[in-house]
C-alpha positions in Angstrom: 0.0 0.0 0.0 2.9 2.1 -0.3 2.8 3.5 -4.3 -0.8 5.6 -2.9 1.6 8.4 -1.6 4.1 8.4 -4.8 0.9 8.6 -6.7 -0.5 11.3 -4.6 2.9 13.3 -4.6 2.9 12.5 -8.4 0.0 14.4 -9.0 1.1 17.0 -6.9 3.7 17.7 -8.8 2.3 17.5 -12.1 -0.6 20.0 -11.3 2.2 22.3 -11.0 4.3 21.5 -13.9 2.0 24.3 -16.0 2.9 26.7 -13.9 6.3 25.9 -13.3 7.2 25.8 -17.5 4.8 29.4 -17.3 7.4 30.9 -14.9 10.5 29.1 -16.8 9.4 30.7 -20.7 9.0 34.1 -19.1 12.0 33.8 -17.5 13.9 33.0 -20.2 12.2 35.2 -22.4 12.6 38.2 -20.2 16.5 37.4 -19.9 16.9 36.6 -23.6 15.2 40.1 -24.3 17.6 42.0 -21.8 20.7 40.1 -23.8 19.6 41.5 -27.0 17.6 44.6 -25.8 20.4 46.8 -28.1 20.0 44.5 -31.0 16.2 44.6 -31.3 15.8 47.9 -33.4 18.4 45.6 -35.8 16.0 42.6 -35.5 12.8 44.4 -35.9 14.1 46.3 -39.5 15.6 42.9 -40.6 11.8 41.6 -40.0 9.8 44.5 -41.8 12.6 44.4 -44.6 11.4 41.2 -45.2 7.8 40.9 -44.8 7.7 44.0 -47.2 10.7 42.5 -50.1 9.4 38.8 -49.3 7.5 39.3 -52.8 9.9 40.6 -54.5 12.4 38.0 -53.3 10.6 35.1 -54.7 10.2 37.0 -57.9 13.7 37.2 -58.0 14.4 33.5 -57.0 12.4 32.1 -60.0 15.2 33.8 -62.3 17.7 32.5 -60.4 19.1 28.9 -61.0 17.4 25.8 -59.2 18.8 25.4 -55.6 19.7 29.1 -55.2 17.1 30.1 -52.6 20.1 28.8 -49.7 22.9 30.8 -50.7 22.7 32.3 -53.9 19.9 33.6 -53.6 20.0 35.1 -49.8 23.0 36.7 -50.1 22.2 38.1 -53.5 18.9 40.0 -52.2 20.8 40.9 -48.8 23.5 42.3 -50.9 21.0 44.5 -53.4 19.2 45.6 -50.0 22.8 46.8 -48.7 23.5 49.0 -52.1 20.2 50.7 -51.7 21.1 51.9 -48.6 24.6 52.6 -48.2 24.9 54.1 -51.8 23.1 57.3 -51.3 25.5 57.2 -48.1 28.5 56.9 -50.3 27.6 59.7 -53.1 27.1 62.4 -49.9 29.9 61.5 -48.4 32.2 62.1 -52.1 29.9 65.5 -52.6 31.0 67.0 -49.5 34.2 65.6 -49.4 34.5 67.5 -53.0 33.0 70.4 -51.4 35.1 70.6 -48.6 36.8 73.6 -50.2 34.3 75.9 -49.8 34.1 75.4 -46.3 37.6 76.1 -45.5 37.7 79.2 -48.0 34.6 80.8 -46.1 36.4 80.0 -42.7 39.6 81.6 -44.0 37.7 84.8 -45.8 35.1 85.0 -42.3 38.2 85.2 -40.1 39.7 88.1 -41.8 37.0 89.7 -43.2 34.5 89.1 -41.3 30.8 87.9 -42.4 29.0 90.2 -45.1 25.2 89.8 -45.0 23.6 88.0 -47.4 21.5 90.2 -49.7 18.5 88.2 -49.5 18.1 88.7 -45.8 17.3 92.4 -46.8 14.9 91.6 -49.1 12.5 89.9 -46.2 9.1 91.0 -45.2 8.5 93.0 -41.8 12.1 90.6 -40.7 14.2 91.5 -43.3 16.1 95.1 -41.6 15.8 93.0 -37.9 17.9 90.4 -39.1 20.5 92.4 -41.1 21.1 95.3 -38.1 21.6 91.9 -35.8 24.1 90.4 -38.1 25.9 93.7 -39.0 26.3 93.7 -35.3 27.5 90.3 -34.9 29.6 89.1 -37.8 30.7 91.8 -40.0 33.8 92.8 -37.4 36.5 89.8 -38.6 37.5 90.2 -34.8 34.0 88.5 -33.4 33.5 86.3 -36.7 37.1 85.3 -35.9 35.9 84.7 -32.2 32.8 82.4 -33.1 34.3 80.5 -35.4 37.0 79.9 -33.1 34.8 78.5 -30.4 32.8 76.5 -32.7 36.2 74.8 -34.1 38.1 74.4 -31.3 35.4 73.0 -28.8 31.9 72.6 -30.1 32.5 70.9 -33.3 36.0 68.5 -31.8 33.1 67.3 -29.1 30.1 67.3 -31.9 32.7 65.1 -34.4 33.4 62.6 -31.9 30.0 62.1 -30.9 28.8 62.0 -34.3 31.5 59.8 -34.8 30.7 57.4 -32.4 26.7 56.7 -33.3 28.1 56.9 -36.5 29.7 53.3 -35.9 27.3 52.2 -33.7 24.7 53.0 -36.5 26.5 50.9 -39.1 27.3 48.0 -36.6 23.6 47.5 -36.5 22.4 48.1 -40.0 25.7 44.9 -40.9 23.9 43.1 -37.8 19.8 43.8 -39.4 21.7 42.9 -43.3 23.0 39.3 -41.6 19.7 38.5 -39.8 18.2 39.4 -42.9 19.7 37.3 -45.0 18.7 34.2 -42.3 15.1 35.5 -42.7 15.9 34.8 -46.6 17.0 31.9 -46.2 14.6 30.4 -43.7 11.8 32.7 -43.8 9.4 29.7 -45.4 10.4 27.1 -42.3 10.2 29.7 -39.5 7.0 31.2 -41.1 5.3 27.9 -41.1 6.6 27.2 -37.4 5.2 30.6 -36.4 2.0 29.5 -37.7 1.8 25.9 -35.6 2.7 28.1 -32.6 0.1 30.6 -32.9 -2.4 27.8 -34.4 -1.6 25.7 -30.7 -1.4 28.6 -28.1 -4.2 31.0 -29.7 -5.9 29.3 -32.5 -7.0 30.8 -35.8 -7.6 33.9 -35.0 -3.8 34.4 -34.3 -3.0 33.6 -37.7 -6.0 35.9 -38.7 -4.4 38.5 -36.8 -0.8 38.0 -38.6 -2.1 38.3 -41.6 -3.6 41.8 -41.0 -0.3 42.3 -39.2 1.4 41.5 -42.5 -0.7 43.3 -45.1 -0.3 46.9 -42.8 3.5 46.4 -43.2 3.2 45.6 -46.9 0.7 48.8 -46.8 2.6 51.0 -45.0 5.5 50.5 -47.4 3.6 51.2 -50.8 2.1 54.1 -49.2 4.7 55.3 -47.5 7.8 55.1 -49.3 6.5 54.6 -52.8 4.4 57.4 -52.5 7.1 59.3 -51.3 9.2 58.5 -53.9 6.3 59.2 -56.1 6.3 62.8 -54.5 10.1 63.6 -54.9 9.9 62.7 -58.8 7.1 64.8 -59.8 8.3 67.9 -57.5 12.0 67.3 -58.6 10.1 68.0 -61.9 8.5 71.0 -60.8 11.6 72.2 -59.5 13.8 72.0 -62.6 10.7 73.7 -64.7 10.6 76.5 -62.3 14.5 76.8 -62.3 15.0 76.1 -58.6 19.2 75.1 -58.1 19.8 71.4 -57.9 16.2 70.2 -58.8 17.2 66.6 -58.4 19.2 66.8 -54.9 16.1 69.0 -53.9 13.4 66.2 -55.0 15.6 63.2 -53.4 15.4 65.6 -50.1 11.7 66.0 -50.8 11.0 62.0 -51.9 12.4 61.3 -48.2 11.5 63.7 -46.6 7.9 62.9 -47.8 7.8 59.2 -45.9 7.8 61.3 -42.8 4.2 62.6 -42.6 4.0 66.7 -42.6 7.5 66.8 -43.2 7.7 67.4 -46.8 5.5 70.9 -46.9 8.8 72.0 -45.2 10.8 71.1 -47.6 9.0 72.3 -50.4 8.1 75.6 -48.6 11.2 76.3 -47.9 12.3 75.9 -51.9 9.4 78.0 -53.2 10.5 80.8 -50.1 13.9 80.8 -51.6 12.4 81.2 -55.3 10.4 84.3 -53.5 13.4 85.5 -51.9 15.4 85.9 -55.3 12.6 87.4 -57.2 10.8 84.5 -58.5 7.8 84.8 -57.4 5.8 82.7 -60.2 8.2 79.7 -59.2 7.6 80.4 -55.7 3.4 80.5 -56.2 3.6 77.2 -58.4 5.8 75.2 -56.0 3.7 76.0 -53.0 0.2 75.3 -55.1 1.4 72.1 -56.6 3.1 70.6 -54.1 0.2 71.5 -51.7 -2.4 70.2 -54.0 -0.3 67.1 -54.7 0.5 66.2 -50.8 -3.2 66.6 -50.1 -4.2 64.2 -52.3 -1.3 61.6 -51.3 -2.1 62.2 -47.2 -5.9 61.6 -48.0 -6.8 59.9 -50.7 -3.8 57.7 -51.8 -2.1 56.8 -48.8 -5.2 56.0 -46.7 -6.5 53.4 -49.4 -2.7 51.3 -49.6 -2.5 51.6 -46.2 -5.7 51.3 -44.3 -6.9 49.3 -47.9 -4.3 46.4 -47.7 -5.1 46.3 -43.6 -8.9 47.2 -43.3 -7.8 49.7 -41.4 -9.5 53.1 -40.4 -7.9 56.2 -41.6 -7.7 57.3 -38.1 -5.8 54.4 -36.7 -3.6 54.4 -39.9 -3.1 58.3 -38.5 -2.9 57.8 -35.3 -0.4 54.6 -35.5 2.3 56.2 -37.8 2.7 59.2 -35.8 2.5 57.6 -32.5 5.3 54.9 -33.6 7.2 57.8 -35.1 7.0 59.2 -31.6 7.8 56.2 -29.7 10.3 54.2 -31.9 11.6 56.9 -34.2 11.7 56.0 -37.9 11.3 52.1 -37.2 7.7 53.1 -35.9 6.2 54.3 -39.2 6.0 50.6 -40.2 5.7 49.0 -36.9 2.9 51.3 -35.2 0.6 50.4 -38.4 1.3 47.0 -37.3 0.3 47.4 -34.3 -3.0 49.1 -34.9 -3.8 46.4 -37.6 -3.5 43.7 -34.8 -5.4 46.0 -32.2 -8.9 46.1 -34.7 -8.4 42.9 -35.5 -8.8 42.1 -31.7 -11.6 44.1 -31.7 -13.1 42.8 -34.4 -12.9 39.0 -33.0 -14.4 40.0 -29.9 -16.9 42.1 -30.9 -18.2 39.9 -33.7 -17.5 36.4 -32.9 -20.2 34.9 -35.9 -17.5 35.3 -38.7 -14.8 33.0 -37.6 -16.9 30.8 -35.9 -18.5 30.3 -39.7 -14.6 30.4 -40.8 -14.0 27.6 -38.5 -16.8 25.2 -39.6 -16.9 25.4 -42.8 -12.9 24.3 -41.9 -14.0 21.7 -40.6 -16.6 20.5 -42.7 -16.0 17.2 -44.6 -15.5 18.4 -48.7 -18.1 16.9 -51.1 -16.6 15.1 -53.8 -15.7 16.7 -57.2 -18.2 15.4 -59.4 -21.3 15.7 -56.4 -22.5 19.1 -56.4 -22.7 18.9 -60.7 -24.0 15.5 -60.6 -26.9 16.8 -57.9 -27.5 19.6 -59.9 -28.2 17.8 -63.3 -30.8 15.3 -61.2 -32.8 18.9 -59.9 
């Protein structure tokens, strides 16, 4: 009569065994998550990179050779992904390198002549005379310019250098770190995709996977609508620019294409290049910047972008609003795809608790045994 106690301490211990592997995957989660707390910005573009390229990819795999999609093809995409983004890097850094000469000469010309003022600053409205008494007073004598600039070289710009120097590096060591996890994601995205999907399929059911898939589509929406459209915004107003005669229309629309990703930021940039047109006398380039480029971010902030955003998601245009600006806020540039996301999950939620009936239908006619091929043709020849 002895094994009663075993089986009763058996028991025992099993009722808490759910508990006990709870308490274990939090633990290790919330450890694992403080090890690679500074790597998750790296991990989270390396996942939005490819959730929004995934298409592309495969278009890309089919004209690749057979057996490519382990190596070849991975490293191939990861490499294109890398030119894209450190190219534009490059190009600035040889076009101020080049025009590193001007700097020095208006350093060496400021120091013993001091600062003229520009003429344009005389030609403002109501600020114009305000502005040029204050810098008559400040930077004409070559004895304060040559103070100024001293500080600034000898102090604020030695401490700004290294510091810029410094995230600078640590920037770069994480973009290398999201290009190598993407090219895992490449390479395995199909397996870990479909282990994903028995995980959320075993701990939440099928509304998880529901959920992932609106999850999904807001990323792929938020990318057509925000960077494509911006892109689509810097072409036609690096158009409108060269037609009006505005000074390096194509540097000005690539600052105005990503600047226009950012929502509300590109009205600065193209007020600020139709104020210089009306600055220098131009005032017909000055009125057809600002109309265009007001008519033509209207339409893209509330007509275009709300339908490939909130379209591909089923997504209010409020929550599309409110979740790119508030993961702008809280995550920085990473948040105008993830805060979409986010929303996108957050309705669907509210969605599957607030009306049950649809996946409940979902999930029996899952369920349901199939008919054969020939039935429902064979029962409709015999009505």
């Amino acid at each position: 009569m002895e094994p009663a106690p075993a089986t009763r301490s058996g028991a025992e211990s099993s009722s808490w065994q759910p508990y006990a592997r709870i308490a274990l995957a939090t633990a290790l989660i919330a450890l694992g998550l403080w090890i690679l707390f500074d790597f998750l910005p790296a991990l989270a573009w390396a996942g939005v990179l490819a959730i929004a390229l995934w298409p592309l990819y495969h278009r890309m795999l089919r004209l690749l050779p057979e057996h490519s999609d382990r190596i070849v093809g991975p490293l191939l995409g990861t490499l294109l992904i890398g030119v894209i983004f450190i190219a534009p890097l490059v190009l600035l850094g040889i076009g101020l390198a080049r025009e590193s000469h001007f700097v020095t000469e208006f350093v060496h010309d400021a120091r013993h002549h001091g600062i003229a003022v520009p003429q344009w600053i005389g030609q403002l409205p109501l600020a114009g005379p305000i502005i040029a008494t204050w810098w008559s007073a400040n930077f004409i004598d070559p004895a304060l310019a040559d103070d100024l600039i001293g500080r600034l070289t000898l102090q604020t710009l030695t401490q700004s250098a290294r510091d810029v120097g410094v995230e600078v590096v640590h920037r770069l060591a994480l973009f290398l770190f999201t290009l190598l996890t993407l090219f895992f994601l490449f390479r395995d995205g199909a397996a870990l995709t479909e282990r994903l999907r028995q995980l959320s399929d075993r701990l939440i059911g099928l509304r998880g996977e529901r959920i992932a898939q609106q999850m999904i589509a807001a990323v792929h929406g938020t990318v057509n609508g925000l960077v494509l459209v911006g892109l689509a915004e810097g072409i036609l107003l690096g158009v409108v620019y060269f037609a009006v005669g505005l000074p390096y229309p194509a540097s000005m629309g690539a600052v105005t294409g990503v600047a226009a990703v950012i929502p509300f930021a590109a009205p600065v940039v193209y007020s600020l290049a139709g104020l210089y047109l009306l600055v220098i006398g131009n005032r017909f380039g000055a009125i057809v910047i600002f109309v265009f480029g007001s008519v033509l971010v209207f339409c893209a902030d509330h007509f275009v972008r709300p339908v490939l955003i909130g379209g591909a998601a089923r997504l209010p245009f409020l929550w599309v609003l409110l979740g790119i600006l508030g993961g702008l806020e809280t995550m920085g540039f990473l948040g105008l795809f993830l805060g979409p996301a986010v929303m996108a999950a957050l309705v669907a939620l509210w969605r599957e608790w607030t009306d049950p009936e649809p996946m409940a239908t979902h999930v029996a006619r899952a369920a349901a045994p199939h008919p054969p091929a020939g039935a429902p043709a064979k029962r409709a020849r015999k009505a």
